[in-house]
C-alpha positions as CSV (number, residue, x, y, z in Angstrom):
1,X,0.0,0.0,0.0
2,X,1.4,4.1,-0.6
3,X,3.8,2.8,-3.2
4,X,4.0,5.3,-5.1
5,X,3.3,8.1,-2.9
6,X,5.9,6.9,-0.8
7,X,8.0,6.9,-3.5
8,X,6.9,10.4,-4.8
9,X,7.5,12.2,-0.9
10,X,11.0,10.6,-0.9
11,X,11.8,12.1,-3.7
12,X,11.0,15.0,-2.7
13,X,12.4,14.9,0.6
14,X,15.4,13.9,-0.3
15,X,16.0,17.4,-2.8
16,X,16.4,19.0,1.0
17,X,19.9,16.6,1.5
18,X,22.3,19.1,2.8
19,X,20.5,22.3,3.1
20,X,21.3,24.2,7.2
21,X,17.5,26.1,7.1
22,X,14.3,25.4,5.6
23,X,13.8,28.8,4.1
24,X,10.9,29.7,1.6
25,X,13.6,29.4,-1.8
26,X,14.7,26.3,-0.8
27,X,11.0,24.3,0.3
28,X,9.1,25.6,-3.0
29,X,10.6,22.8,-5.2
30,X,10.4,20.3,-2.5
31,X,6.3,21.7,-2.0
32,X,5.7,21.3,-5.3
33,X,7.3,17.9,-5.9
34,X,4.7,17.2,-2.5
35,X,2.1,18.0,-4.7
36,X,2.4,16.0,-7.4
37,X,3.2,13.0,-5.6
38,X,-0.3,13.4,-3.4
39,X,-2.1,13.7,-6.8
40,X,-0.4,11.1,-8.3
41,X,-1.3,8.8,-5.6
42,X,-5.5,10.0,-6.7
43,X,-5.6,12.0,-3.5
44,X,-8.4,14.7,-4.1
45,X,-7.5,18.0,-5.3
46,X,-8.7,20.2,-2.8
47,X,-7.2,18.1,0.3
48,X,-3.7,18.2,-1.6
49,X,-4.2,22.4,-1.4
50,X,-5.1,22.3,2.0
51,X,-2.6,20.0,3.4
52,X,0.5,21.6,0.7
53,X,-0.5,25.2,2.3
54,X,-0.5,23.6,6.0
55,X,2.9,21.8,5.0
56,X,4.6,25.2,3.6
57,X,3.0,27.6,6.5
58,X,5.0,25.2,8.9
59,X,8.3,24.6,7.3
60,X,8.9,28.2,6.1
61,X,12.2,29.5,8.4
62,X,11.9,26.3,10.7
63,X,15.3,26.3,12.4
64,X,17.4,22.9,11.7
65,X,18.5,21.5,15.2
66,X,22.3,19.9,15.1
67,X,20.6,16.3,15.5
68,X,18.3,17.0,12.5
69,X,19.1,17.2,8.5
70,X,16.3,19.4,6.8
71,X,14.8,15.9,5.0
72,X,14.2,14.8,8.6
73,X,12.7,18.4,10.0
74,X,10.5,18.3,6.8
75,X,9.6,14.4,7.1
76,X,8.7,15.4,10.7
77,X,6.4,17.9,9.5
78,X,4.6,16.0,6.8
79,X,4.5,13.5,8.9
80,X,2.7,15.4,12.0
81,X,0.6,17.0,9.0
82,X,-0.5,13.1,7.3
83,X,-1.6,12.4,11.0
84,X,-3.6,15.4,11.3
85,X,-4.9,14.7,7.9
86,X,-6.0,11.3,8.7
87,X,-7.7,12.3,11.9
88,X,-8.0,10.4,15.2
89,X,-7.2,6.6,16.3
90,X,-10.0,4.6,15.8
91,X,-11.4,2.9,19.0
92,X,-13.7,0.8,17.1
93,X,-17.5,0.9,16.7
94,X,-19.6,3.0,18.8
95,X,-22.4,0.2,20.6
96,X,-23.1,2.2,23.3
97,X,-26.8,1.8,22.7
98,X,-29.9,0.0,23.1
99,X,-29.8,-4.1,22.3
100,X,-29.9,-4.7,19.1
101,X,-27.4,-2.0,18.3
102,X,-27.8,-1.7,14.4
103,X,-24.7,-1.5,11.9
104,X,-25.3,-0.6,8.4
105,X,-22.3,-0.6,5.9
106,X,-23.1,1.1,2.4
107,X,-21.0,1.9,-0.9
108,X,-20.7,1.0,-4.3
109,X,-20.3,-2.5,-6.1
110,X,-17.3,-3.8,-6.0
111,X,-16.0,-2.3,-2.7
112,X,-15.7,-5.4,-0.8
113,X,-19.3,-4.5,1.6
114,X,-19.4,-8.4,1.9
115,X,-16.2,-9.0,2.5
116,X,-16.2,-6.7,5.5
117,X,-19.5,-7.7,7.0
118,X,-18.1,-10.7,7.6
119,X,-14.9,-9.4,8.6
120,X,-16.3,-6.7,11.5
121,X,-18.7,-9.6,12.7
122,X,-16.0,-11.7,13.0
123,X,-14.2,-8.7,15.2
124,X,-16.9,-7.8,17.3
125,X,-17.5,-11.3,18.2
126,X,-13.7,-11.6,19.5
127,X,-12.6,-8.2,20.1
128,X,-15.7,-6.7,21.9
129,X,-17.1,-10.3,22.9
130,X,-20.6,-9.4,21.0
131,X,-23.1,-11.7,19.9
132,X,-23.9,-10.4,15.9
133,X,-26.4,-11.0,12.9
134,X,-25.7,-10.3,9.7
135,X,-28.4,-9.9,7.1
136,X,-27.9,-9.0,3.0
137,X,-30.6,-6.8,2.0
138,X,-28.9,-7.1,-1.9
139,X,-31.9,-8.9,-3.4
140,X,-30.0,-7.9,-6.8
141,X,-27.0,-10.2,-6.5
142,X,-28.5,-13.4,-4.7
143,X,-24.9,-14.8,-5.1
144,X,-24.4,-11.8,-2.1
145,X,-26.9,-13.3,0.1
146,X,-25.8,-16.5,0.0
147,X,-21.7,-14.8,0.0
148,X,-22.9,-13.1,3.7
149,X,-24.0,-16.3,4.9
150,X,-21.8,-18.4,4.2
151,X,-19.2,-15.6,6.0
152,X,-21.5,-15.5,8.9
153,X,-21.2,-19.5,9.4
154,X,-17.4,-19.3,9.2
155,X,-16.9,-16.2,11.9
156,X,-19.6,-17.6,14.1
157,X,-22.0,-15.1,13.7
158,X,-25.6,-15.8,13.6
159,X,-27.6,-14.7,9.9
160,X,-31.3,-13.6,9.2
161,X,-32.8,-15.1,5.4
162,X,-34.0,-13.0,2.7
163,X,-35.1,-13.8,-0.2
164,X,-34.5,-12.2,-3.9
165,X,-38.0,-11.6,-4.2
166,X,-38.5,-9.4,-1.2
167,X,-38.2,-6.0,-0.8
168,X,-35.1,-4.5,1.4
169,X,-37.0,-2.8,3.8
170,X,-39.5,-6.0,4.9
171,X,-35.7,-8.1,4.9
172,X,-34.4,-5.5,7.1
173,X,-37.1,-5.4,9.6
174,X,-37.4,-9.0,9.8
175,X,-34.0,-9.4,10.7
176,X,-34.2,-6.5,13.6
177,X,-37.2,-8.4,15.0
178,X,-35.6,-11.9,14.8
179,X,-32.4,-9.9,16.5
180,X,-34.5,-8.7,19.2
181,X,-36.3,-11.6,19.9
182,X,-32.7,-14.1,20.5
183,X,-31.0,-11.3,22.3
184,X,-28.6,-10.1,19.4
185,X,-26.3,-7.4,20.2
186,X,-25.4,-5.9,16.9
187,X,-27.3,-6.3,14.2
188,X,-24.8,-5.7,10.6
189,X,-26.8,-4.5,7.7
190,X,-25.1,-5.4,3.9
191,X,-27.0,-3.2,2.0
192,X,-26.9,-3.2,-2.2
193,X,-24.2,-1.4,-4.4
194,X,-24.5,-0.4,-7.9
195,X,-21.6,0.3,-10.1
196,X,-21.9,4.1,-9.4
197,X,-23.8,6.5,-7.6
198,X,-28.0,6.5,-9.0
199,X,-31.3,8.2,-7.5
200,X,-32.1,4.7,-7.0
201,X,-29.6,3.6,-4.6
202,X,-29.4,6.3,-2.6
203,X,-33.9,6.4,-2.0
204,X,-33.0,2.8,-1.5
205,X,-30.4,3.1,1.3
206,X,-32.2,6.1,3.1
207,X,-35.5,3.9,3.2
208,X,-33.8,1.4,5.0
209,X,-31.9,3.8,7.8
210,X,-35.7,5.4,7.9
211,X,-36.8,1.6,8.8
212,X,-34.2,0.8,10.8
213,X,-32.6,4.1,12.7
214,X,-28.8,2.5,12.8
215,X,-27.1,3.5,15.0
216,X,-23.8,3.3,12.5
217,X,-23.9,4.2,9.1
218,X,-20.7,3.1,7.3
219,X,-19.4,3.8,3.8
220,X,-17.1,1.0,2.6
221,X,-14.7,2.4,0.2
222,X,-12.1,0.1,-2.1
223,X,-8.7,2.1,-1.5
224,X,-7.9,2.0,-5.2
225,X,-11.1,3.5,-6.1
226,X,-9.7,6.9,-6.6
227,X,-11.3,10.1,-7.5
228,X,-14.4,7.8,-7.7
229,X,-14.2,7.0,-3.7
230,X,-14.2,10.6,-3.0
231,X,-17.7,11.3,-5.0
232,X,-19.4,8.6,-3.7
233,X,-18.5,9.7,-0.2
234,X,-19.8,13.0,-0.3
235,X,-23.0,11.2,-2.1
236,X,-23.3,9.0,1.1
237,X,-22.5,11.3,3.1
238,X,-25.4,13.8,2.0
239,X,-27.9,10.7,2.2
240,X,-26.8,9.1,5.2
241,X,-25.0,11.2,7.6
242,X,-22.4,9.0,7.9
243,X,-20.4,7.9,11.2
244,X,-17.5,6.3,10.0
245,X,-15.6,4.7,6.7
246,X,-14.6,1.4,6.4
247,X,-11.0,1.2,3.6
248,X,-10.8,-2.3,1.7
249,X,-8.2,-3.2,-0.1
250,X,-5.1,-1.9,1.4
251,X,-2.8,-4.7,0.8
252,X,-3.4,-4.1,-3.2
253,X,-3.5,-0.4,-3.7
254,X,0.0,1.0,-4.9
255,X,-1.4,4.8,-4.6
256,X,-3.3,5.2,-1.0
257,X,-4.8,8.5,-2.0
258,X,-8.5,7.9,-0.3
259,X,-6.8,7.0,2.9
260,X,-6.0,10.8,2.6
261,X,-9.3,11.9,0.9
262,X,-12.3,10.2,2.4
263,X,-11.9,11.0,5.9
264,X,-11.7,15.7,5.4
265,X,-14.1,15.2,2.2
266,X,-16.9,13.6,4.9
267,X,-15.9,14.8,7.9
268,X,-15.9,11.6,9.8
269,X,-13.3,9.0,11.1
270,X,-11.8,6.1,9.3
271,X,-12.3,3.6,11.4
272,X,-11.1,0.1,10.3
273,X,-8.6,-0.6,7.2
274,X,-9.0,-4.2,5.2
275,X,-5.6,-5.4,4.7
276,X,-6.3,-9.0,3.4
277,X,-9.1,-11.6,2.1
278,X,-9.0,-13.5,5.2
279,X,-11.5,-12.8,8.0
280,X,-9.1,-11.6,10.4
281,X,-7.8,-9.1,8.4
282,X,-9.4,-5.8,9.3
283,X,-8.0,-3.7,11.7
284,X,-8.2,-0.5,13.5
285,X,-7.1,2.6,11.6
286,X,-4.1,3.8,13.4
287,X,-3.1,7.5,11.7
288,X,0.0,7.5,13.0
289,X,1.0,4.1,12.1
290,X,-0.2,4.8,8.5
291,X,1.6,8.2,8.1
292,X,4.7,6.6,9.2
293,X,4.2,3.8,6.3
294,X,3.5,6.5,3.5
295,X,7.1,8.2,4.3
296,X,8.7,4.9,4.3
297,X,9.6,4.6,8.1
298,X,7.9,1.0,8.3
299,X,4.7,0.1,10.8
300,X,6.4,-1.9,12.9
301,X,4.0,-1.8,16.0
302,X,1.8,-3.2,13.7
303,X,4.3,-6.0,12.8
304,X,4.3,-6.8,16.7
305,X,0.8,-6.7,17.6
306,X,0.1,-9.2,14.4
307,X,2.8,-11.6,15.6
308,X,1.9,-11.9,18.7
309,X,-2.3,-12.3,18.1
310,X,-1.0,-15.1,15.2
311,X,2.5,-16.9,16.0
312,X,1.3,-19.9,17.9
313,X,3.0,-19.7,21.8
314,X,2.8,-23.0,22.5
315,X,5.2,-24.1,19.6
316,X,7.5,-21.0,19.9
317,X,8.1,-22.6,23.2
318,X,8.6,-26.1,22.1
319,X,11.3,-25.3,19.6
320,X,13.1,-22.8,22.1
321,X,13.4,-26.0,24.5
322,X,14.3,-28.2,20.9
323,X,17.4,-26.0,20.5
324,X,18.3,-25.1,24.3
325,X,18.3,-29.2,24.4
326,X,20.9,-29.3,21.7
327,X,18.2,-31.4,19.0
328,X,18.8,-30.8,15.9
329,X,15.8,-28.3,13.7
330,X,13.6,-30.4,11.4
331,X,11.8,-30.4,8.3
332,X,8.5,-30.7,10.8
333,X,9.8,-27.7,12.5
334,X,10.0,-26.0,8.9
335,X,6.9,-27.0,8.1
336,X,5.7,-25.2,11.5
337,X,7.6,-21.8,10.8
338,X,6.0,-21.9,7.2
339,X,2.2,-22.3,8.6
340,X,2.7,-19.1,10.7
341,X,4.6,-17.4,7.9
342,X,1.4,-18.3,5.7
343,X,-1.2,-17.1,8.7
344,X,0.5,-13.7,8.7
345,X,-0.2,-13.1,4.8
346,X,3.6,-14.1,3.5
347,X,6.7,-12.4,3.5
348,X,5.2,-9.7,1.1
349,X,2.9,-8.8,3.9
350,X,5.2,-8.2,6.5
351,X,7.6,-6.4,4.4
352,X,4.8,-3.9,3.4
353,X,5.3,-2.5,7.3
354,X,9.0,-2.7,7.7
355,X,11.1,0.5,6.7
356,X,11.5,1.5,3.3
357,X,15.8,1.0,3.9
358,X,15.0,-2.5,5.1
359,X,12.2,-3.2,2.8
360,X,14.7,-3.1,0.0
361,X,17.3,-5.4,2.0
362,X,14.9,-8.0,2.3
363,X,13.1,-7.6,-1.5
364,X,14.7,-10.6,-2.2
365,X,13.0,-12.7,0.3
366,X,9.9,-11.4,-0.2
367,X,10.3,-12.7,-4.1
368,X,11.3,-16.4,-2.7
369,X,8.9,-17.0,-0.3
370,X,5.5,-15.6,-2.1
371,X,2.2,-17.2,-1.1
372,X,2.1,-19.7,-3.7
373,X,5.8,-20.8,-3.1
374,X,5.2,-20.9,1.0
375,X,2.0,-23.5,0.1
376,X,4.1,-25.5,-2.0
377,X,6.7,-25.9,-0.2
378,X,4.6,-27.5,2.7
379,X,2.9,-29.5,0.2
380,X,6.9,-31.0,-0.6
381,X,7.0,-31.5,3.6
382,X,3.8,-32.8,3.3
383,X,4.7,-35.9,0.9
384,X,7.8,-36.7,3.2
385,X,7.6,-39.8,6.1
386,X,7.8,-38.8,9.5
387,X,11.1,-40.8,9.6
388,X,12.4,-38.5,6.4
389,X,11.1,-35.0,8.2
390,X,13.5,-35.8,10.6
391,X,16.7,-37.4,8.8
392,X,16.3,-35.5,5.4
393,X,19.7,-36.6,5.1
394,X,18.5,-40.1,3.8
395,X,16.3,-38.7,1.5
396,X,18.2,-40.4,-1.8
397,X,17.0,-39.7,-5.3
398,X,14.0,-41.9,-5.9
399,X,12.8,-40.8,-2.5
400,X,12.8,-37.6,-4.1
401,X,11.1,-38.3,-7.2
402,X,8.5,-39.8,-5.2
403,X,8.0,-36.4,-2.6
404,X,8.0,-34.5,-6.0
405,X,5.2,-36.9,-7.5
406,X,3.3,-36.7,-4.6
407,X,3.5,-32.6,-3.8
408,X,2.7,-32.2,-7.8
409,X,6.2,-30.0,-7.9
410,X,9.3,-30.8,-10.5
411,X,11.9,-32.1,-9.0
412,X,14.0,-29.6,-8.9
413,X,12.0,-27.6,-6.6
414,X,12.4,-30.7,-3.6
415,X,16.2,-30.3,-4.2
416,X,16.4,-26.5,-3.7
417,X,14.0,-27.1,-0.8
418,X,16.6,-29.7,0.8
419,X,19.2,-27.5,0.1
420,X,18.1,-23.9,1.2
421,X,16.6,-26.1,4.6
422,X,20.5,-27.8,4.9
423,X,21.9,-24.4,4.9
424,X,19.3,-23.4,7.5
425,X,20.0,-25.9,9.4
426,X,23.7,-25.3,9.4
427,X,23.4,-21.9,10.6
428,X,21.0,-23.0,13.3
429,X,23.6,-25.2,14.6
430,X,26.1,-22.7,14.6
431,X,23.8,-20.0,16.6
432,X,23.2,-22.7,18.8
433,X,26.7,-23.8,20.0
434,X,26.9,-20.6,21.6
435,X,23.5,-19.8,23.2
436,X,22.4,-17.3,20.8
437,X,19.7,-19.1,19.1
438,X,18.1,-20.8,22.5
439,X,17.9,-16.9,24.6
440,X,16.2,-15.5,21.1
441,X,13.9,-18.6,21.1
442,X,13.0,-18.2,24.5
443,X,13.1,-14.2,24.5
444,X,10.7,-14.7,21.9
445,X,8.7,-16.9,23.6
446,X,8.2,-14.7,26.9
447,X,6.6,-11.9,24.6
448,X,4.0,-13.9,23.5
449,X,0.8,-13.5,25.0
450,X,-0.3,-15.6,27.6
């Protein structure tokens, strides 16, 4: 996500390399370069004017301090300015309200409302320990209804019926009755999208807050979406009165410019930012953390938090004792390190919130150990004995013709597994011998949550 606007502020950040004062010759260029990287990255027009003017007012004749270059004065500025830009931390849904408390998400076709249904359900039921209902009012796309509940069934969450024949509204109410009745505390509204803004939607989406009085209304907007994400937020805006925005889409969008639109076009908070397809991944939107990825320093509290809600504690332990013990690291323990790798979203994934100067360190990796390559590679583990796991060292060549056969990979692909694991190993051992390896194991260990 921010690709190329992080790549456009660099730029410009870097023309201030070796100046002693930020004075009004010197920050024009580096303004102007600003300003084409926000509207390159689709931010809307007059958000880039407001926040280039806010920029310039603050960096004009700001003294350089002996611990600061004038590229890290003016990235402390920008940065202060993103984050003011971007508005407040999100705390999450507002549910202080009457039983059922009624959530209604609304926004084109195409933005991923579905998706995210599922995806907040699945948060409220283990972040805020809520019991929720989910109900598709898109009589249009059946394939949605039956999208939302399968969804539902997956996150535990508990789903009203409609069918395409009925009308919204009479779907909508339904469901609030049925929530009532079994003691629902949220009730999640997917409403219909259409492929742009139309009288129709919008008499159709106000009929059904008229029926229903949510208590959130929240526009779900697909991060790539552009100049098209900003006008249909001030067109759901003027209907609805929104509360909050919902971004989808992060992990794809190489620009990032509604992260920096949406939120001063409405007027209201960003609340949650899809990174993923999975169903955990949604989370909070953290300003800070986000202005700190668009200038390249890296998210890496974010990188923490998701480590320790996914690596798995009880076998960070096990292999710390493995090693301290002097046993030798396996192909099963591989296999492990893989699964948590894949959990996580890949190496890509975790890259996308380490700094920029590490980022490109560590490209490499990324490129290796994609997705596809992480689920093969425990398919290869997968077609091995127990006994071979353990003593790859016996594994001789029609062994390995058979592993290959079996995962559906050439066989070169089980050598350079064998090999790039034999060279792990080796450096395992070596970490080992002097204690290294067993007090990061078990340093490791003692962060995770309990």
């Amino acid at each position: 996500m921010f690709d190329r606007l992080t790549s456009g502020l660099s730029s410009a950040i870097n023309a201030l390399s070796g100046r002693g004062r930020l004075s009004e010759d010197n920050i024009a260029d580096t303004v102007r370069q600003v300003r084409l990287a926000l509207l390159d990255a689709d931010v809307a027009l007059e958000v880039v004017k407001t926040f280039t003017e806010a920029v310039k007012a603050r960096a004009v004749g700001v003294e350089v301090t002996r611990s600061l270059t004038p590229g890290q004065a003016f990235i402390k500025i920008v940065h202060e300015e993103l984050v003011r830009l971007m508005g407040e931390p999100s705390t999450g849904l507002n549910l202080r309200a009457q039983r059922p408390v009624v959530v209604m998400l609304a926004g084109l076709q195409g933005a991923g409302k579905t998706t995210t249904a599922g995806k907040l359900a699945r948060w409220l039921i283990e972040k805020e320990r809520k019991k929720v209902l989910l109900v598709s009012t898109d009589v249009y796309r059946p394939a949605a209804i039956l999208q939302l509940q399968t969804l539902a069934g997956q996150v535990g969450a508990g789903f009203a019926t409609g069918a395409a024949g009925e009308a919204p509204v009479e779907i909508a109410r339904r469901a609030l009755n049925q929530a009532t009745l079994q003691a629902y505390d949220v009730l999640l509204l997917d409403t219909a999208g259409r492929l742009h803004v139309d009288a129709e939607m919008m008499d159709e989406v106000r009929a059904l807050e008229a029926a229903l009085k949510p208590h959130e209304r929240l526009f779900v907007v697909d991060s790539m979406a552009g100049q098209d994400a900003v006008n249909a937020a001030k067109a759901f805006n003027e209907a609805l009165a929104l509360t909050g925005t919902i971004l989808t889409k992060a992990d794809g969008d190489a620009r990032g410019g509604a992260a920096l639109s949406v939120r001063q076009i409405t007027g209201r908070p960003i609340l949650f930012i899809g990174t993923g397809e999975k169903s955990d991944a949604l989370e909070l939107f953290q300003p800070e953390r986000i202005a700190s990825r668009i200038l390249g320093m890296g998210d890496v509290l974010s990188l923490v938090e998701q480590v320790q809600q996914q690596v798995d504690q009880e076998k960070a332990e096990k292999l710390a004792r493995k090693i301290g013990q002097g046993k030798s690291f396996d192909l099963s323990d591989l296999r492990d390190q893989l699964s948590q790798l894949e959990k996580m979203g890949g190496m890509a994934a975790l890259l996308d919130k380490l700094p920029a100067q590490m980022q490109a360190n560590a490209a490499a990796a990324a490129g290796a150990v994609n997705p596809k390559m992480l689920r093969r590679q425990m398919g290869i583990i997968d077609s091995m004995t127990p006994r071979e796991r353990r003593r790859p060292e016996g594994i001789d060549g029609s062994r390995k013709r058979r592993i290959a056969a079996g995962a559906g990979v050439p066989l070169p692909e089980v050598n350079r597994l064998l090999k790039q694991f034999d060279q792990m190993q080796k450096t395992m051992k070596k970490l080992a011998k002097g204690g290294m390896m067993k007090n990061m194991l078990r340093g490791m260990a003692g962060r995770l949550p309990h």
